[in-house]
C-alpha positions in Angstrom: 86.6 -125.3 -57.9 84.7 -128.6 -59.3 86.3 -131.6 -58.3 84.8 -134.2 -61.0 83.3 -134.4 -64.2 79.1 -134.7 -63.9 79.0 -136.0 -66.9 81.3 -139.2 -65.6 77.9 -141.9 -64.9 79.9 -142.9 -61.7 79.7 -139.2 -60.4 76.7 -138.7 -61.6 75.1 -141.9 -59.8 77.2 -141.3 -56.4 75.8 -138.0 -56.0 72.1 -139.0 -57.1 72.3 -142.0 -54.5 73.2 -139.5 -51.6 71.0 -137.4 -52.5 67.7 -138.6 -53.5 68.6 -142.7 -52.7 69.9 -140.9 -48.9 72.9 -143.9 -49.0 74.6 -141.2 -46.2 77.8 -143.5 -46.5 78.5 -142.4 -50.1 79.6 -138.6 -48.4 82.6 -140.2 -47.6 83.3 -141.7 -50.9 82.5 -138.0 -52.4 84.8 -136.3 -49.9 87.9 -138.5 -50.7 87.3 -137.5 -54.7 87.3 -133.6 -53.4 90.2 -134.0 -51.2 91.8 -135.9 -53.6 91.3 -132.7 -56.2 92.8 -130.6 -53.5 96.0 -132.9 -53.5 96.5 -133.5 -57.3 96.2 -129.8 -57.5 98.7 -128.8 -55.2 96.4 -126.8 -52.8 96.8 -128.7 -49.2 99.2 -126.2 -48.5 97.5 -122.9 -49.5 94.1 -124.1 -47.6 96.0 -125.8 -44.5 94.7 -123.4 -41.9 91.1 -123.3 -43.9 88.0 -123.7 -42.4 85.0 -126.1 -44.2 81.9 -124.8 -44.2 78.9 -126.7 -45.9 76.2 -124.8 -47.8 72.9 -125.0 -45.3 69.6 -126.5 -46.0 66.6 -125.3 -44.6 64.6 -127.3 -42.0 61.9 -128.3 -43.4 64.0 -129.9 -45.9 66.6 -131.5 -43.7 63.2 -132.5 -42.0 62.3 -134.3 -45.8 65.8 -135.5 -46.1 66.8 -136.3 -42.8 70.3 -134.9 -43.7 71.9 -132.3 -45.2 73.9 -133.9 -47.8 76.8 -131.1 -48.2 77.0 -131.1 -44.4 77.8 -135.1 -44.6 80.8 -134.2 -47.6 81.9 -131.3 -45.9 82.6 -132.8 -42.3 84.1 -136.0 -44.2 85.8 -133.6 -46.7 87.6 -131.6 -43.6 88.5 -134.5 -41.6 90.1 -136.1 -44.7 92.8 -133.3 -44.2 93.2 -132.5 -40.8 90.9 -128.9 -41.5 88.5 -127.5 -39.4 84.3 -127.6 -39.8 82.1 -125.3 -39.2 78.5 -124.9 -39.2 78.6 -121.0 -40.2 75.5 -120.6 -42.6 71.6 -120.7 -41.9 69.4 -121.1 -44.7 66.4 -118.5 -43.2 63.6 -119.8 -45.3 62.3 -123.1 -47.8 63.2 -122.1 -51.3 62.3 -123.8 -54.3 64.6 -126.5 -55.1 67.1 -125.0 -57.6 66.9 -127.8 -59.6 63.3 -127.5 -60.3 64.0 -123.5 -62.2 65.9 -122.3 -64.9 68.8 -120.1 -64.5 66.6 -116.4 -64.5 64.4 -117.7 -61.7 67.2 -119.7 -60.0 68.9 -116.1 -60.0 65.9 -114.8 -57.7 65.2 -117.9 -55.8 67.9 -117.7 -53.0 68.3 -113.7 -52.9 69.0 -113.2 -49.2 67.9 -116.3 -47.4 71.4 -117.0 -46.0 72.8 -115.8 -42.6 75.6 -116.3 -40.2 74.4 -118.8 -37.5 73.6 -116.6 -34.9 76.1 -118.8 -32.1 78.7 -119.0 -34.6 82.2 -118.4 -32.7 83.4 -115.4 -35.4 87.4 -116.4 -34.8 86.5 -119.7 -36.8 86.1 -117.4 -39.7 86.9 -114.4 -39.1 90.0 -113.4 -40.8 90.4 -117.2 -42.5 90.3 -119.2 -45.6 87.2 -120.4 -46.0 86.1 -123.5 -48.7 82.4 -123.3 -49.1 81.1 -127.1 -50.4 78.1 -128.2 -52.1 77.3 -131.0 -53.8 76.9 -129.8 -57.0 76.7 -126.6 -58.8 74.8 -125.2 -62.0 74.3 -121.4 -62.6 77.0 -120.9 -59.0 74.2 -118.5 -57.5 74.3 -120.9 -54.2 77.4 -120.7 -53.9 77.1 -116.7 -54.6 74.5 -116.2 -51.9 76.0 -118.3 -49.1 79.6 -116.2 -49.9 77.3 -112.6 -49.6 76.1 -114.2 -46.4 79.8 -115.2 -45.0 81.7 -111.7 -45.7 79.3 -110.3 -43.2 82.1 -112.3 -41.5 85.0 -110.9 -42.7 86.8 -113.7 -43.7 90.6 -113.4 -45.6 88.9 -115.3 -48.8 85.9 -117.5 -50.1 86.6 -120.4 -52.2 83.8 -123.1 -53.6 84.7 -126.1 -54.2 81.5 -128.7 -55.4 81.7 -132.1 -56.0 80.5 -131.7 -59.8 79.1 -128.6 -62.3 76.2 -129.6 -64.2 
């Protein structure tokens, strides 16, 4: 699910401010336009008893960042309708950034290198709807690897839902 247009020069700014400007308060701004999708679209009912979970950095780039900017939309994201968030996903090792590849290599550049947090509580997912954020989304192989990672889990589904598809 993509909640705006990238193309829109408002979207396209708010999501370059968090997340090379690292304006943190914009997250909230970005959740209200996803929850707002959710609403117009009729879904707050089918994903009421969902659980958020935000695709993972790795360290040494949360380190660089100081935040995870998917973890700061999905917690504002969940608490904008009463859903639950959960930290669920480890990225195991520093990547490439995806931006930085085209599609072939961005295909190879994530194979494996998410996991279930090993403390996770399973009955948060286990058996639940789960929505998957990210910022935004290109070639969906993020999105692809962290759901291979989460049905370890055995969750009931896997949605995505990004902010914006490039």
């Amino acid at each position: 699910m993509v909640a705006a247009e990238y193309r829109t020069p408002a979207v396209r700014n708010l999501i370059w401010q968090l997340k090379y400007n690292s304006v943190r308060d914009i997250s909230q701004t970005i959740a209200l336009v996803m929850a707002d999708f959710i609403i117009k679209n009729d879904l707050a009912d089918y994903f009421a008893q969902s659980t958020i979970i935000a695709v993972p950095t790795h360290k040494k780039r949360l380190r660089f960042r100081g935040f995870n900017q998917a973890e700061e939309i999905s917690r504002h994201f969940a608490a904008s309708l009463g859903l639950e968030y959960c930290e669920a996903l480890v990225k195991s090792k520093p990547t490439t950034r995806q931006v930085d590849l085209q599609k072939n290599e961005r295909l190879e550049n994530l194979k494996g290198v998410f996991e279930p947090y090993t403390s996770l509580q399973t009955e948060k997912v286990l058996g639940k709807k789960i929505i998957l954020v990210d910022d935004v989304a290109t070639t969906g192989t993020t999105l692809n690897e962290c759901a291979l990672a989460l049905q370890k889990l055995e969750p009931a589904e896997i949605w995505g839902l990004v902010v914006a598809r490039n």
